[in-house]
C-alpha positions in Angstrom: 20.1 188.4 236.5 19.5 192.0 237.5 19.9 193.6 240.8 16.9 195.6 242.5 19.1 199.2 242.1 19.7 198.6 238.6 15.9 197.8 237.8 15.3 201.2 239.5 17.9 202.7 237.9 16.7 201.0 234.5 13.0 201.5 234.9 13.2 205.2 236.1 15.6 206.1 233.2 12.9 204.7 230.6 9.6 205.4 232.0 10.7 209.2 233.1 13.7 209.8 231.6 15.8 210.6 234.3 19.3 209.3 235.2 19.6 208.0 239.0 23.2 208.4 240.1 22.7 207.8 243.9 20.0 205.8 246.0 19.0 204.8 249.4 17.0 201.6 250.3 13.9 202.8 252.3 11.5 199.8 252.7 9.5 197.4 251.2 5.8 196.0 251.7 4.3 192.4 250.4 1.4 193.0 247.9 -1.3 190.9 246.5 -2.0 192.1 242.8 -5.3 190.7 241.2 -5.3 190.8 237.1 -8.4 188.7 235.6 -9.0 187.2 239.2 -5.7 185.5 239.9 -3.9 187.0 242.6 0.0 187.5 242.3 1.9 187.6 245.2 4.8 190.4 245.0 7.2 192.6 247.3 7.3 195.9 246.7 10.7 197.8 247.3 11.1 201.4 248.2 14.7 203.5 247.5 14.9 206.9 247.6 16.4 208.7 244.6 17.3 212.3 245.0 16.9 214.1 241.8 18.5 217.8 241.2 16.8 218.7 237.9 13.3 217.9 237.0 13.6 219.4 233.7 14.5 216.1 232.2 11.4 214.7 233.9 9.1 213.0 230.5 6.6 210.7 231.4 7.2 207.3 228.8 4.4 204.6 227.5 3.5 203.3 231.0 3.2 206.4 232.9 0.2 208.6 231.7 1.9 211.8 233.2 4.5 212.3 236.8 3.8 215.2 239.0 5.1 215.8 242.1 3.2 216.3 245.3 4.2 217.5 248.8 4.0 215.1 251.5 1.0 217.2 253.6 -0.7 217.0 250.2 -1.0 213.0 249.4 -4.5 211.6 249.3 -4.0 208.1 250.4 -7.3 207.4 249.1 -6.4 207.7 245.6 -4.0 205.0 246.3 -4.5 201.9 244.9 -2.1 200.1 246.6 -1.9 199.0 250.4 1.6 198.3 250.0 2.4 202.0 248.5 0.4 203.6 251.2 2.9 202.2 253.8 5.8 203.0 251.5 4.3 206.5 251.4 4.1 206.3 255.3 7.5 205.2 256.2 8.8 207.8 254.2 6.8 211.1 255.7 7.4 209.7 259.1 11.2 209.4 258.4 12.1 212.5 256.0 8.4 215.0 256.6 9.5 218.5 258.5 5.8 218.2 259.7 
């Protein structure tokens, strides 16, 4: 069975391509995610993962492209997600220098 940290560890590594080597719990939400009108019940986990080098940063097959975007600049709109709008939310109102 694998823990929470090493699917983060795991996923980031394949999806981006990016070695986590330190990370922090944040938070985590409940979600309700709808696919061909059956809804699936889910928790969403937030950990922060501090990252020196972007260079290594390659979006993989699930992730169309990664960009990064400054706190003051996030248009919870675009969101899809209630559950990552409050994960978004916790963290600017912990870590934000606004």
């Amino acid at each position: 069975m694998e823990r929470a940290e090493d699917a983060v560890k795991r996923e980031i590594y394949e999806e981006l391509g990016v070695v986590v080597s330190s990370m922090q719990y944040l938070t985590s939400f409940s979600n309700e995610y709808v696919y061909k009108g059956i809804s699936y019940f889910t928790c969403d986990l937030a950990f922060i993962c501090p990252v020196n080098d972007l260079t290594s940063l390659h979006p993989s097959d699930d992730v169309s492209e990664a960009i990064v975007v400054k706190p003051d600049d996030i248009d919870f709109n675009t969101i899809s997600f209630p559950s990552i709008v409050s994960i978004l939310k916790v963290y600017i109102s912990k870590f934000s220098n606004s």
